[in-house]
N, C-alpha and C positions, 0 to 999 in steps of 0.2 A: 417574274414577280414571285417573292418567298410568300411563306405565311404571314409573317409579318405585314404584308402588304396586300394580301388578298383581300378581294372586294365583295366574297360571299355574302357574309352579315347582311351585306350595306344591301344587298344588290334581293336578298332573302326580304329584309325585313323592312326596311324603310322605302315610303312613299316613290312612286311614281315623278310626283313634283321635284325628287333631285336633280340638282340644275348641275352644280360647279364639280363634282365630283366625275362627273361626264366627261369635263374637258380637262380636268387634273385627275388622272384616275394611279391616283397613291392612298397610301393612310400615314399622315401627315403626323409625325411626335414631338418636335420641336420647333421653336422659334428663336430667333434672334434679330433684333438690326432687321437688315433686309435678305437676312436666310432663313427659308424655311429647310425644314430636314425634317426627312421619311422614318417609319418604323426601322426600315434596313437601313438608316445613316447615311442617305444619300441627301445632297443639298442643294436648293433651290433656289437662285436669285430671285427676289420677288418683284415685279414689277407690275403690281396686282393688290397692295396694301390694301387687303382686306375689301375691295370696294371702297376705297377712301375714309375706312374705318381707322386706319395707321398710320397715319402722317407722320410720327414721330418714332416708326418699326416696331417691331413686335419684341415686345417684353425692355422696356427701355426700361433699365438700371432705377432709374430717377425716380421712376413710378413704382416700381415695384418695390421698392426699400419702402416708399410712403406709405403703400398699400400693406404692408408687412407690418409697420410699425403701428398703424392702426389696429391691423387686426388686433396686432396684440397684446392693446393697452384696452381692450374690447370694445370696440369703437362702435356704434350702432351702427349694424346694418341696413335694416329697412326701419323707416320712419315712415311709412304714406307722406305725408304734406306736410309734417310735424316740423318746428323750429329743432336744428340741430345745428352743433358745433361745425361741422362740415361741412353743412350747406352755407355756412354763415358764410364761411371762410371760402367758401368759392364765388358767393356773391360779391363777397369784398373785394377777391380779387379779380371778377370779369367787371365791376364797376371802375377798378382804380386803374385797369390793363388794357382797359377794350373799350366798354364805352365813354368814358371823358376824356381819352385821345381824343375821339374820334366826335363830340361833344353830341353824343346821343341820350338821350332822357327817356331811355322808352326801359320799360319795364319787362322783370324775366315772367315767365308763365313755365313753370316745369311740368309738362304732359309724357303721359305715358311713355317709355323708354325707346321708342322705332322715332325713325324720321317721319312715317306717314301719320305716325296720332298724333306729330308736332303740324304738321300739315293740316291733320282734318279741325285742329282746335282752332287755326289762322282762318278757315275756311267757317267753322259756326260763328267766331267773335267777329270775324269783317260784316255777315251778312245781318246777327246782332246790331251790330253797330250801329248800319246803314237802313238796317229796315227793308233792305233789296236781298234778291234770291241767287239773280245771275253771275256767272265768276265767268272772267274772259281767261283762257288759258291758250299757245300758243303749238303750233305745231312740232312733233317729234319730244314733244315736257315729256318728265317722267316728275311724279310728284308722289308714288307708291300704290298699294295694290289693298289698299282696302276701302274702301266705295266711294266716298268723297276725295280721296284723293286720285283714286284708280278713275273717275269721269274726268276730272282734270288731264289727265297721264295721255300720249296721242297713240302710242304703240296699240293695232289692233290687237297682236301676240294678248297681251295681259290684257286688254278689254276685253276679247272674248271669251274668257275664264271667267269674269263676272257673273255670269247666269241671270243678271238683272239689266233694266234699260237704267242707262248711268246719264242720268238728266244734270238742268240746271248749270251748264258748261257750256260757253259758246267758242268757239277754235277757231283761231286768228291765225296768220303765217309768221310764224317769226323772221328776226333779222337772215336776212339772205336767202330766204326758201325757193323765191322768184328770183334768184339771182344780184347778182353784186350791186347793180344798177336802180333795181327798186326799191322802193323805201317801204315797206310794209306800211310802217301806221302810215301811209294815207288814206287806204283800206280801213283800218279802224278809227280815223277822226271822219272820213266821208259819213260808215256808219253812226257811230255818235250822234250829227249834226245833223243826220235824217230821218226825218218819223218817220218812211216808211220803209227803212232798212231791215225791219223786223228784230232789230237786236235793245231790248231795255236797257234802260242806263244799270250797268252791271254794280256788285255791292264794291265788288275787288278785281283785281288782275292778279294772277300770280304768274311769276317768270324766273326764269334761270338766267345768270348774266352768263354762265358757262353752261351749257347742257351736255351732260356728264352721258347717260346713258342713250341720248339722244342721236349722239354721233361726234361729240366734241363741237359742238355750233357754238360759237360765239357770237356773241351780242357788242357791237361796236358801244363805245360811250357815248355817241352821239343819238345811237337810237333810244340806250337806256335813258338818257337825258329829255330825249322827245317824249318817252312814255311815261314820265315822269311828272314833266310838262301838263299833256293830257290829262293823266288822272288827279292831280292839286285840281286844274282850273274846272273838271266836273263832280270836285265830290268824290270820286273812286276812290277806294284804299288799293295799296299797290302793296304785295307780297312778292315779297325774295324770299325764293325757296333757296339756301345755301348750303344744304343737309350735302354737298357731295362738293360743290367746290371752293365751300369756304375752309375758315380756320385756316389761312396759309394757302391751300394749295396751288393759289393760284398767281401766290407771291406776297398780296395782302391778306389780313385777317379775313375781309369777305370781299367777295368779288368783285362784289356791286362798286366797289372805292374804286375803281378806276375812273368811273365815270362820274365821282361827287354828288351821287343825289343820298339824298336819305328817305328810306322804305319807311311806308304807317308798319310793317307787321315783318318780322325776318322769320325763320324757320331754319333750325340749328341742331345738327345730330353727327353722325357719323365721328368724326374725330375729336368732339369738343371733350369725350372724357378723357381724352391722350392715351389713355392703356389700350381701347378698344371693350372696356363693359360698356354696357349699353347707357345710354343718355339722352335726351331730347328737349328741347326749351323752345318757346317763340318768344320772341323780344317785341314788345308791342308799346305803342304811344300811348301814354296815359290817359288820351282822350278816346283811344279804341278801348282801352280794356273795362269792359262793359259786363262783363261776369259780373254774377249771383253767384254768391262763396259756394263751390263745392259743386256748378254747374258743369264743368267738362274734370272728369276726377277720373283717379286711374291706379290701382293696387301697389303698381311700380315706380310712382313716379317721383319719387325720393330714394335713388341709389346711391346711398352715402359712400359706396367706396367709389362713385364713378367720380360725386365731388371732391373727394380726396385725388384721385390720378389728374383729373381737371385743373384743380388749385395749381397742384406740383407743375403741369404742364402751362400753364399760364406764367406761373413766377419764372420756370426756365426758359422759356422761350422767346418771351414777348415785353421784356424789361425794355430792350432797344431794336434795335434792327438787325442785328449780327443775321438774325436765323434767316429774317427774309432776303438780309442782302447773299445770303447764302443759296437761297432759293432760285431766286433771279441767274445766280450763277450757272448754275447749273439748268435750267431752262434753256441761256443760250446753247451749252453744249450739247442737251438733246435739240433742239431746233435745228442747230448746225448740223447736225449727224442725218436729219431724220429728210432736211432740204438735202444733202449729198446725193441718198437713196433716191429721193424721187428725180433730182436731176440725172441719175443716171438710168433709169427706167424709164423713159419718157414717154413710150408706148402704154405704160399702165396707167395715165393719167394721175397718179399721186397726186393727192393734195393735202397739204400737210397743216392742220386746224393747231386752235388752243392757247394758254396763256400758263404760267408758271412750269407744275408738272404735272399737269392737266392736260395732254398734247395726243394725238389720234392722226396715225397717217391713215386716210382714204382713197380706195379704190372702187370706185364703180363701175369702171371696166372689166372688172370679175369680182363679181361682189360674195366670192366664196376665196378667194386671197386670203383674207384677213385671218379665216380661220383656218385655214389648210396653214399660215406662217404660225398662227395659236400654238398649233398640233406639233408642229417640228422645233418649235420654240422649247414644249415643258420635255421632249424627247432629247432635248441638251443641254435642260438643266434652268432652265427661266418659264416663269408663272407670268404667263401676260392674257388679258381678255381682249374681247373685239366689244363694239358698242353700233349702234345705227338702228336705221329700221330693218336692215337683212343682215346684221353683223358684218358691214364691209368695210370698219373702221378697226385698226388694231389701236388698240386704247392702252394709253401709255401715262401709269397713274404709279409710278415707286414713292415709298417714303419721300418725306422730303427731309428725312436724314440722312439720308443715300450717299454714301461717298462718293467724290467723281470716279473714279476706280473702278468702283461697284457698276456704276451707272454707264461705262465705258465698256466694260465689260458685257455687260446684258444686252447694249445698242452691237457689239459684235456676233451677236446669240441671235440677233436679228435680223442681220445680214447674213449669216449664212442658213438661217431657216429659210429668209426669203427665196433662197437659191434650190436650197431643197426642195420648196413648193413649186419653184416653177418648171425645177427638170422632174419631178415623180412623175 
């Protein structure tokens, strides 16, 4: 490691809490597409997009000319809540792009710039709404780490950081927790239907149709369709959290479309401003959204260049299908690659989760795998994480601009780290 790359500063001066730096340990100067590149010029397949902050890689051309040409016509940058050109222009375009495809009538709420104030504002307005306290949330959620959404979230990891009792949550198993065979909500319609379950009729649900940091779990459509079901016929508002596997990544704009229902409340962050500045919205039905003007407010919650990269990223992307049927493409080829390894491992138990390139091979059978392949993965030049409750899933989240090439390339970065892991 040069100077360039030394990790004194970091290692001197900032917090304890660094997380990613640990398992990337460079000082990172450049981006591209899906190359990151170090202080010393070395470069990094990324298969790590930011935490699904990048969907469309880092620093894409498209956005950044938009973002430039703003600046420099002096474009307003913070507005609080304020009518602007820019927000105008990204309303217009996620109403004209997103929701009257898809023939949804719910309204945006722009909250504070993180996924989890888009979260904790779905969590005040549902139980507003309802006039009820309790939110049903599911096993292995991650829905963020600031206290309304961190008692939702199942990882004890981040709960126990709380330093407070994280009430008013009740924890259901989600699809497949019990295995392939059980159906979870039977569990939660038994409760429902019995006084003396001890569980009130809750205000909302919230769920992941994909759960990203959870371990890669998927939620079949049939289950989404069952819990769906459920909460219409008792009143529940039902929240999709899609802060990590929507916008694309999972092949559709939101995940939940696989399965045809439509959510009272959605929750929308990480990629929707296409560059990666910060951005957050719930989409909520006009009979939830039950605010008093100025009741859930937030310093940042009008980042006019994120609706500028937004706009730009909406008009490019999502005019027709090119991008997703692009998606999908490339899906099968990691799928294909990713089913090879485990059939040829059979002793590790591999199982290989996921839907677009949202996709997590796990191993239980050495649930320190995933990150021993982590480690020998960024030692040859690829940025990958692991996800689960003990990190034994390697989580497999690139651009979904990713060349096949790229993308072929980095599943060979994986294969033979795997190899590395197992002979050290």
């Amino acid at each position: 490691m040069s100077d360039a790359t030394a990790l004194d500063v970091f290692d001197r001066r900032e917090s304890e809490v660094r997380g990613y730096v640990r398992a990337f340990p460079t000082v990172f100067d450049r981006a591209t597409g899906s190359t990151l590149i170090d202080a010393d010029g070395r470069e990094y397949l990324d298969f790590f997009a930011g935490a699904g902050v990048l969907n469309y890689g880092h620093n894409n051309p498209i956005f950044t000319r938009a973002l430039v040409d703003y600046l420099e016509r002096d474009g307003i940058i913070h507005g609080l809540d304020m009518a602007t050109s820019a927000k105008r222009g990204f309303i217009e375009a996620f109403e004209r792009l997103v929701l009257e495809p898809r023939g949804l009538d719910h309204k945006l709420q722009f909250t504070g710039p993180t996924g989890a104030n888009a979260v904790e504002a779905a969590l005040k307005v549902a139980r507003q709404a309802t006039g009820r306290t309790t939110v049903v949330a599911f096993t292995n959620a991650f829905h963020g780490l600031s206290l309304g959404a961190l008692a939702a979230t199942g990882n004890s990891h981040y709960r126990g950081a709380a330093g407070v009792s994280l009430g008013d949550v009740a924890r259901l198993p989600y699809d497949g927790y019990l295995g392939p065979d059980v159906d979870t909500l039977d569990l939660f319609e038994k409760m429902l239907d019995d006084a003396g379950s001890g569980l009130d009729r809750p205000a909302a649900v919230i769920v992941e149709a994909v759960q990203g940091e959870g371990g890669i779990n998927v939620a079949s459509p049939e289950w989404l369709q069952r819990l769906r079901r459920l909460t219409e016929e008792r009143g529940i508002l039902l929240i999709l959290d899609e802060i990590q596997a929507g916008v694309g990544r999972t092949g559709t704009f939101f995940a939940f479309e696989a399965a045809g229902i439509v959510p009272d409340l959605v929750t929308v962050s990480k990629s929707i401003s296409g560059s990666g500045l910060p951005m957050s919205l719930v989409l909520l039905r006009p009979e939830v959204d039950v605010w008093e003007p100025g009741a859930h407010t937030g310093t940042f919650r009008g980042n006019n260049l994120a609706f500028v990269s937004a706009r730009a990223a909406l008009e490019t992307y999502w005019q027709d299908t090119a991008f997703t049927d692009g998606v999908q493409a490339k899906s099968a080829v990691l799928r294909a690659e990713l089913e090879a390894i485990a059939a040829e491992h059979p002793e590790l138990g591999f199982v290989v989760r996921g839907r677009g390139l949202m996709m997590g091979l796990a191993c239980d059978a050495d649930r320190g795998l995933a990150g021993r392949i982590s480690k020998a993965a960024f030692a040859r030049g690829l940025v990958i994480e692991t996800s689960g409750a003990f990190d034994e899933v390697l989580k497999f989240l690139p651009a979904l601009t990713i060349t096949e090439d790229e993308l072929r390339r980095g599943l060979a970065i994986v294969r033979e780290s795997l190899q590395a892991a197992l002979t050290a």
